[in-house]
Z-matrix of the N, CA and C atoms (Angstrom, degrees):
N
C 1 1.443
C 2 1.530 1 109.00
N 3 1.201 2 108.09 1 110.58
C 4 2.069 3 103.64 2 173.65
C 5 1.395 4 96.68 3 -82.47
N 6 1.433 5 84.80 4 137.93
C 7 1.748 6 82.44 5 162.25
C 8 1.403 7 120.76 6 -124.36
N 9 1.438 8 113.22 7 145.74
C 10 1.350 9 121.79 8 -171.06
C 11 1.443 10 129.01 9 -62.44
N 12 1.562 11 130.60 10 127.80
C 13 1.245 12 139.29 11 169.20
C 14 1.322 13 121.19 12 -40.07
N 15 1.352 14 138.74 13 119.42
C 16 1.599 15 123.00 14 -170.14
C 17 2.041 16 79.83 15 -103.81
N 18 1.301 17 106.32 16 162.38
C 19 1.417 18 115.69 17 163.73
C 20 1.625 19 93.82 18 -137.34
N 21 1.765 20 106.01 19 147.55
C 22 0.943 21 139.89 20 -149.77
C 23 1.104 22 109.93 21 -141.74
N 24 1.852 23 146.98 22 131.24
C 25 1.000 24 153.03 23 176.10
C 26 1.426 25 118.49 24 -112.65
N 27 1.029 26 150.24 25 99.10
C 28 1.676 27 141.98 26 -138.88
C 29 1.912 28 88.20 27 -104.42
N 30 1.040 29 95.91 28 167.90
C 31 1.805 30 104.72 29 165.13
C 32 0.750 31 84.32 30 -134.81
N 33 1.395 32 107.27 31 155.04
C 34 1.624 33 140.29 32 152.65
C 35 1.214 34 122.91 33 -7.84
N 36 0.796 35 137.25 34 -53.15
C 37 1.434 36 147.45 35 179.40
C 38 1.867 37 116.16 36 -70.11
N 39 1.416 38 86.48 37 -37.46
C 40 1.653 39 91.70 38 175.22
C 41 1.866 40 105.46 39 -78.70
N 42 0.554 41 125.54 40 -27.89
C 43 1.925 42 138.14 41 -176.18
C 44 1.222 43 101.41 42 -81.72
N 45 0.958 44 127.38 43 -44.15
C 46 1.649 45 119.04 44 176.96
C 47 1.464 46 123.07 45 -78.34
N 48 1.620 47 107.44 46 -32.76
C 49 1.167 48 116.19 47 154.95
C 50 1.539 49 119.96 48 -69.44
N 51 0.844 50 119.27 49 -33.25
C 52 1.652 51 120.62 50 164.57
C 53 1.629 52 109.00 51 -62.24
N 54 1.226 53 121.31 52 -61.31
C 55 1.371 54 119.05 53 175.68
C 56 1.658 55 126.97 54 -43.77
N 57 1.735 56 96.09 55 -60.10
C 58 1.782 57 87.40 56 -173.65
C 59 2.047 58 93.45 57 -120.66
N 60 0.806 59 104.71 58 18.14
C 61 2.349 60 94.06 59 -177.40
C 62 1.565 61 103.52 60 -152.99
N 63 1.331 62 136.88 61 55.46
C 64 1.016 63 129.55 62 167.66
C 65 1.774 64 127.94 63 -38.67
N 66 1.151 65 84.23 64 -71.66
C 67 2.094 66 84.09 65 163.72
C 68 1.461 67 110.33 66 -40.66
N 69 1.142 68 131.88 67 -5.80
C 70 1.707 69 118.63 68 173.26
C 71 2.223 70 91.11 69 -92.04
N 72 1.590 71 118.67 70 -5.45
C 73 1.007 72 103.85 71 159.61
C 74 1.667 73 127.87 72 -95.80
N 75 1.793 74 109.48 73 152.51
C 76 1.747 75 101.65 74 -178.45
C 77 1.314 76 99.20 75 -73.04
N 78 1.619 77 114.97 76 157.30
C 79 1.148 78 137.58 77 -176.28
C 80 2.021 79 121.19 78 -48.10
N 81 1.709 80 83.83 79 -38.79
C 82 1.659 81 101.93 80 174.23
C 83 1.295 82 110.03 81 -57.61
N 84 1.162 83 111.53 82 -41.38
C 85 1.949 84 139.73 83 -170.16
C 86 1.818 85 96.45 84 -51.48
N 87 1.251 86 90.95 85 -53.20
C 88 1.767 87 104.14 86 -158.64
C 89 1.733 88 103.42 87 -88.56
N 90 1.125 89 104.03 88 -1.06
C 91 1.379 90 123.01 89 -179.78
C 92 1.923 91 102.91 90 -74.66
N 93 1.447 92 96.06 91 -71.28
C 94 1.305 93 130.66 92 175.10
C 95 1.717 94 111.45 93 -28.23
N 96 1.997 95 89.77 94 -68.82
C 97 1.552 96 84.81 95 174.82
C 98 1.300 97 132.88 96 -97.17
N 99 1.252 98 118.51 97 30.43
C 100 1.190 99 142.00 98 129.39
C 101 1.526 100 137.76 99 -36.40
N 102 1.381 101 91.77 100 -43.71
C 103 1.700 102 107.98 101 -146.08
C 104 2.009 103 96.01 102 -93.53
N 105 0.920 104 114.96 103 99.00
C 106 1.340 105 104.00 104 -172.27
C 107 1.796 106 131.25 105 -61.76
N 108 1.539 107 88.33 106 -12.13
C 109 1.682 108 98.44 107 177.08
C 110 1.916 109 107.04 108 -54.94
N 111 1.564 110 98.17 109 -28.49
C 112 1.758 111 97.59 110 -165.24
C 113 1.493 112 101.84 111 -90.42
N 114 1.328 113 112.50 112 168.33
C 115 1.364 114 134.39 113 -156.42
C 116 1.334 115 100.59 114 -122.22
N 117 1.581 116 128.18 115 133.38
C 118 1.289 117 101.49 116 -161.99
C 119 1.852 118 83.97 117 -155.77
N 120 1.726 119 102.80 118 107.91
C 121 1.198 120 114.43 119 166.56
C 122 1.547 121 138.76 120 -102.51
N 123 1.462 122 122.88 121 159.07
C 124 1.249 123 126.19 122 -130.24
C 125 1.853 124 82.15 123 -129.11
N 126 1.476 125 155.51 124 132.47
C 127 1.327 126 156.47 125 -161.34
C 128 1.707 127 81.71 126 -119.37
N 129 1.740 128 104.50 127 133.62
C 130 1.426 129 115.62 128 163.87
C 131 1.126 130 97.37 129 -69.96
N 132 1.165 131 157.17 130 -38.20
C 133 1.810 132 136.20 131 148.56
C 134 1.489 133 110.15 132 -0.62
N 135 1.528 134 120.17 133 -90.86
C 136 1.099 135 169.16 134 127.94
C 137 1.972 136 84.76 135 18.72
N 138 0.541 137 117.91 136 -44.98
C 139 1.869 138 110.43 137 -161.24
C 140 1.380 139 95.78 138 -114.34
N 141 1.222 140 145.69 139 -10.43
C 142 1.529 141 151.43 140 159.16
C 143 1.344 142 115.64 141 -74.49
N 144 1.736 143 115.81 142 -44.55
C 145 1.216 144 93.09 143 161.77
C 146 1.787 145 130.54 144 -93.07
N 147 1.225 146 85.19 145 -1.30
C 148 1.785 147 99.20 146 164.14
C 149 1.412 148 97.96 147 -52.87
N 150 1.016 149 135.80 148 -84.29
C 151 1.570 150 153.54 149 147.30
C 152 1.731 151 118.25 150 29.46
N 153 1.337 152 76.20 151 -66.04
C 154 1.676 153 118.48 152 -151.26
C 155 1.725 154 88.84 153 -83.13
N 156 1.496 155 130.22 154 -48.60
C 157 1.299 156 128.79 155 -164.55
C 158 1.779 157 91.10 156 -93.59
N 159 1.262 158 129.49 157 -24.03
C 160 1.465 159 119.99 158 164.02
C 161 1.520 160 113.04 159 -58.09
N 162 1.143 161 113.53 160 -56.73
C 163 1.560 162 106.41 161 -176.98
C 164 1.320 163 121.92 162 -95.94
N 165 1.642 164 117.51 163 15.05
C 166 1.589 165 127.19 164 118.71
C 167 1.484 166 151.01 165 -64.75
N 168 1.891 167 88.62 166 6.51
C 169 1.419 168 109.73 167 -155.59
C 170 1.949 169 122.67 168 10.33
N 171 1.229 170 86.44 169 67.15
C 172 1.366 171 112.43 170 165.28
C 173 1.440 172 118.86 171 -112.42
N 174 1.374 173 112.37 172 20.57
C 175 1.659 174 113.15 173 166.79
C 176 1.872 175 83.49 174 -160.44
N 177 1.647 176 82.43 175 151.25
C 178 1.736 177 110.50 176 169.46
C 179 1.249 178 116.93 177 -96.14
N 180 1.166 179 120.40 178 137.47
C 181 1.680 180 124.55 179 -154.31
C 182 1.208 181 86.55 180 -148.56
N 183 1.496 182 117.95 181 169.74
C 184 1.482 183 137.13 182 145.97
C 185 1.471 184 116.09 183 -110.47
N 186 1.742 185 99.93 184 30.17
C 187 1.739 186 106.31 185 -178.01
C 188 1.652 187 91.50 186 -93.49
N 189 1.726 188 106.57 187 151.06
C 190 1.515 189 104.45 188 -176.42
C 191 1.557 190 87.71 189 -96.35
N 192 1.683 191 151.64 190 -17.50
C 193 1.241 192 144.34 191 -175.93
C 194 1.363 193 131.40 192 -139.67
N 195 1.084 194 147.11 193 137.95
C 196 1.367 195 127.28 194 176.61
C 197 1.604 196 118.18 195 -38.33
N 198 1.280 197 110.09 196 -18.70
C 199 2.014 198 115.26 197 -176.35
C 200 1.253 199 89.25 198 -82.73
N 201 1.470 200 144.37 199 -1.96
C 202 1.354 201 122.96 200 169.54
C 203 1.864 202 110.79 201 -80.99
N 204 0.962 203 116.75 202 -31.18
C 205 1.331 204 119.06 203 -171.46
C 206 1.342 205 120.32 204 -50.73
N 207 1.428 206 129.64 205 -48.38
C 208 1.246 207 120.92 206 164.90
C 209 1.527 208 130.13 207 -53.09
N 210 1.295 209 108.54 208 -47.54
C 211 1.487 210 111.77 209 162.46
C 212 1.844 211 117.71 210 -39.12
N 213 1.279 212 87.92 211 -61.66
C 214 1.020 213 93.87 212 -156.99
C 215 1.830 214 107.42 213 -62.26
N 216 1.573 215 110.38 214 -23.69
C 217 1.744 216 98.02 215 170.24
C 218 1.074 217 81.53 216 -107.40
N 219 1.363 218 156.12 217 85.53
C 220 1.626 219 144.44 218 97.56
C 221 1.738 220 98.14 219 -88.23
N 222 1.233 221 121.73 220 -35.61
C 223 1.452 222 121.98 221 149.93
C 224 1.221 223 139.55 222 -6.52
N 225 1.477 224 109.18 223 -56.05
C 226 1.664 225 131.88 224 -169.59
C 227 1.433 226 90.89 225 -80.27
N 228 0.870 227 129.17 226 -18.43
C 229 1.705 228 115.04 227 -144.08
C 230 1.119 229 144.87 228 54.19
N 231 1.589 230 102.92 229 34.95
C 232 1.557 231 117.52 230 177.05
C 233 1.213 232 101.92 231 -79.62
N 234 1.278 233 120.13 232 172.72
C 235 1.916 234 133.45 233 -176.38
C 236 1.102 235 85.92 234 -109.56
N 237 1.329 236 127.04 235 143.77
C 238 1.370 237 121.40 236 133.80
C 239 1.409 238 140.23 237 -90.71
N 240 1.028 239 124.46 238 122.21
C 241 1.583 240 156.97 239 168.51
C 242 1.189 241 106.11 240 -39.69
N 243 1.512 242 142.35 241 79.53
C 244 1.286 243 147.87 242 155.84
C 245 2.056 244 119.55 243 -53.84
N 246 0.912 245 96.92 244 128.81
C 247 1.512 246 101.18 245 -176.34
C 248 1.858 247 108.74 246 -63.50
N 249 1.323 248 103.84 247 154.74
C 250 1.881 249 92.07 248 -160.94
C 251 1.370 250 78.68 249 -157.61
N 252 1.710 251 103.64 250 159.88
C 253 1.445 252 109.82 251 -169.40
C 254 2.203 253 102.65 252 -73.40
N 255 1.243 254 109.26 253 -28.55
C 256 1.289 255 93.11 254 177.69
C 257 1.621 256 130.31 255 -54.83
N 258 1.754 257 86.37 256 -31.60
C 259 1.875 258 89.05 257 175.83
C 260 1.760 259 103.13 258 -80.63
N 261 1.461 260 136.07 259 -13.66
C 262 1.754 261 108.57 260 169.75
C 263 1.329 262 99.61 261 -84.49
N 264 1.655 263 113.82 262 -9.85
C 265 1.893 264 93.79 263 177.90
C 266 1.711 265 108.39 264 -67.67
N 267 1.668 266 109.94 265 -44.26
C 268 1.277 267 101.89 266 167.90
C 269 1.214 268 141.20 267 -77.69
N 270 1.019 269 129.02 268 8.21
C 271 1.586 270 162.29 269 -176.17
C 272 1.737 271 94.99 270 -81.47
N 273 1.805 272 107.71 271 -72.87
C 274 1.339 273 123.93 272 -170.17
C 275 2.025 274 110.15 273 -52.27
N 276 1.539 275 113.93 274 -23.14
C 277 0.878 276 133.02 275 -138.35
C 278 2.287 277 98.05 276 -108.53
N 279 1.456 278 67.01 277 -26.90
C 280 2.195 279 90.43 278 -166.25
C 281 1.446 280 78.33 279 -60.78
N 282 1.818 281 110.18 280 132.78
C 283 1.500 282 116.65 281 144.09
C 284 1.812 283 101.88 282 -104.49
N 285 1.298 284 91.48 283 123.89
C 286 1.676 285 122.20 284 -168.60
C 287 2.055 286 83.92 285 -81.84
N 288 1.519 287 88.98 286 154.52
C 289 1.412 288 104.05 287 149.73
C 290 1.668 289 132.32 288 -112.41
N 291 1.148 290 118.06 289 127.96
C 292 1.136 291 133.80 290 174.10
C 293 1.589 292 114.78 291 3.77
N 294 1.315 293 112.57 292 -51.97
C 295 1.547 294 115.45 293 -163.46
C 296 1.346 295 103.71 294 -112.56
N 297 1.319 296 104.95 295 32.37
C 298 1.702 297 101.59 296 178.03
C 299 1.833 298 102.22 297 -135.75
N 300 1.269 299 142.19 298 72.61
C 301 1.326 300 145.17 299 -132.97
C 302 1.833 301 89.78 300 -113.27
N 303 1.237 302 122.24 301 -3.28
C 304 1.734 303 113.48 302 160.06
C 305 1.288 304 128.09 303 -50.87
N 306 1.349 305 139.14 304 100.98
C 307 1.107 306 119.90 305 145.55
C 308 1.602 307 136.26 306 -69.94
N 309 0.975 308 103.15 307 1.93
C 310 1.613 309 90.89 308 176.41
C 311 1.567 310 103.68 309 -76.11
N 312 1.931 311 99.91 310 -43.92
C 313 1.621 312 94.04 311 -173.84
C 314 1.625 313 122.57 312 -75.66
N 315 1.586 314 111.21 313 -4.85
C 316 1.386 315 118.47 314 136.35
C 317 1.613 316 132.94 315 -29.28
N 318 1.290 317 90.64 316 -72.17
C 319 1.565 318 124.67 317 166.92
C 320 1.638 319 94.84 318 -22.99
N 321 1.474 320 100.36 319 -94.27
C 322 1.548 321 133.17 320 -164.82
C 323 1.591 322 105.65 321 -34.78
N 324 1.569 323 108.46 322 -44.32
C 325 1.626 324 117.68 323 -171.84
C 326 1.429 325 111.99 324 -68.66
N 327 1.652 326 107.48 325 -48.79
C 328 1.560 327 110.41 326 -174.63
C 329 1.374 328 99.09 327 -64.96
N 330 1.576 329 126.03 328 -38.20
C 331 1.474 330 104.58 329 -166.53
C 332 2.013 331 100.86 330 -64.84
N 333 1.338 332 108.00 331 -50.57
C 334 1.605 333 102.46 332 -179.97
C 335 1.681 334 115.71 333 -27.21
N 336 1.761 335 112.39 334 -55.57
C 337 1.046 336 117.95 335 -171.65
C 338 1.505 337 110.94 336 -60.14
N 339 0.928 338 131.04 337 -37.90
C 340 1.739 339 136.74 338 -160.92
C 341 1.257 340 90.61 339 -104.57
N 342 1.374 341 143.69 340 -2.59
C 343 1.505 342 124.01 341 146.05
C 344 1.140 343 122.81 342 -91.03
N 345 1.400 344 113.50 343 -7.98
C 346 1.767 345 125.74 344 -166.44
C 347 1.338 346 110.83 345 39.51
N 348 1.565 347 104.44 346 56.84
C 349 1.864 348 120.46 347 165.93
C 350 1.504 349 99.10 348 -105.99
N 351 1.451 350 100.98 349 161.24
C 352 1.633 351 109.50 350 -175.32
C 353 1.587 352 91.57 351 -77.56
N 354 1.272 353 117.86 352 164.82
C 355 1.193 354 112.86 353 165.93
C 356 1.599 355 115.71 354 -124.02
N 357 1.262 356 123.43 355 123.11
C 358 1.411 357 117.20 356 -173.99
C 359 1.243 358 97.30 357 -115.06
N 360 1.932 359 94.65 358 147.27
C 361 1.803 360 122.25 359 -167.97
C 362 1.166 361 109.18 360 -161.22
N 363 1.287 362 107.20 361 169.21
C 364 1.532 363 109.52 362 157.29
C 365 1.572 364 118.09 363 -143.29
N 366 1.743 365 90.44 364 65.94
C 367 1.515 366 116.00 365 -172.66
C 368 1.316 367 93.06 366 -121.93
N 369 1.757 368 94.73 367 111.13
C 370 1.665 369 86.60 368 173.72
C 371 1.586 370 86.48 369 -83.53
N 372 1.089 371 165.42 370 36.51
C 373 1.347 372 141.24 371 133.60
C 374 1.280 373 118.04 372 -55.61
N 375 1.173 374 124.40 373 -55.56
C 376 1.335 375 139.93 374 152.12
C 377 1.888 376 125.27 375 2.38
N 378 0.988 377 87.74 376 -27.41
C 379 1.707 378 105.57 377 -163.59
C 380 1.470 379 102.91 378 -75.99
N 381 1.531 380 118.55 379 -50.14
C 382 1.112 381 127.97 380 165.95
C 383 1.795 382 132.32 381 -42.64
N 384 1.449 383 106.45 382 -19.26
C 385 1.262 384 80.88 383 178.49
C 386 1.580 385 93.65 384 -126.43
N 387 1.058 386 115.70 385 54.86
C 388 1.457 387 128.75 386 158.43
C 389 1.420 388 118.88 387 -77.08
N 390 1.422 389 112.41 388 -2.94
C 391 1.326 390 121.41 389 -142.32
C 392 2.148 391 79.96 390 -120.03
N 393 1.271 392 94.33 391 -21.27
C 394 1.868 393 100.99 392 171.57
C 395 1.460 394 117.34 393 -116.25
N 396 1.906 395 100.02 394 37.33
C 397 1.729 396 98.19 395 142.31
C 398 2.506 397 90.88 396 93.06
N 399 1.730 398 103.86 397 7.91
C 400 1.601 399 99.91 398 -171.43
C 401 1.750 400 74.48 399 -91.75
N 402 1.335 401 106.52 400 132.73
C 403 1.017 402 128.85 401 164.85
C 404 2.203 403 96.91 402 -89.64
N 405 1.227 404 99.49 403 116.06
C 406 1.778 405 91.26 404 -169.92
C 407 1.603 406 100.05 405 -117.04
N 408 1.498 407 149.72 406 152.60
C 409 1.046 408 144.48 407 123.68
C 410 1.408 409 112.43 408 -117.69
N 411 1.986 410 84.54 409 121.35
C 412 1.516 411 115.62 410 -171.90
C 413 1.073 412 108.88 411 -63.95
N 414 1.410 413 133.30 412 136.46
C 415 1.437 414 134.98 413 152.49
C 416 2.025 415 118.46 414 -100.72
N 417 1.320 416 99.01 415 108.53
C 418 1.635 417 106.95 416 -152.98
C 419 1.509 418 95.30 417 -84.54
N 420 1.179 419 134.91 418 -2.83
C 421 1.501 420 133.84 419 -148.35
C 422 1.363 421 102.43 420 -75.30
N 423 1.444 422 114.32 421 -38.87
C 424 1.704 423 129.74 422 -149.75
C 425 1.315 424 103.58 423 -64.11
């Protein structure tokens, strides 16, 4: 029996929780990245504002600089997810809701959609555009 590769797109929120607070992930979650058959990518979105909230010190690290951050998720063995004209076609294409005014997590969704990767979060905003083809698995733990 072969079994099939799942690919996976993490947000922000899931990577950081993977990095330093696992128990803020569900058990299925930790299941997942576990499982080495799946493929599990990381959006240069996704690592800018990693970045961006480090040298806002708005997250606790045991990094001594913002130049630690890349290392440190090329580490995990996430891929990174380069931005490509298919994800601003789907980006241009995303009808957003009202109370959700992020574009990055715009960003992050259209690329999921135009790769047809699951996308894991723990944005219940997120939920909403399931309804435009985001394949999402929620992580409720956070």
């Amino acid at each position: 029996m072969k079994l099939r590769k799942e690919r996976y797109l993490l947000d922000t929120n899931i990577v950081l929780y993977s990095l330093f607070n696992q128990k803020e992930l569900e058990t299925y979650i930790l299941d997942l990245l576990d499982d080495y058959y799946n493929e599990f990518y990381i959006s240069v979105i996704s690592v800018q504002e990693i970045i961006h909230l480090y040298k806002q010190n708005k997250i606790k690290t045991t990094w001594k600089s913002s130049e630690d951050v890349l290392p440190a998720i090329k580490a995990t063995g996430f891929e990174f997810l380069f931005l490509k004209e298919e994800h601003l076609s789907a980006y241009a294409m995303l009808n957003t809701t009202k109370n959700h005014n992020d574009p990055q997590d715009h960003l992050i969704i259209s690329q999921a959609i135009a790769e047809r990767m699951t996308l894991i979060s723990s944005d219940t905003k997120f939920a909403f555009y399931t309804k435009q083809k985001l394949n999402l698995l929620f992580n409720s733990r956070s």
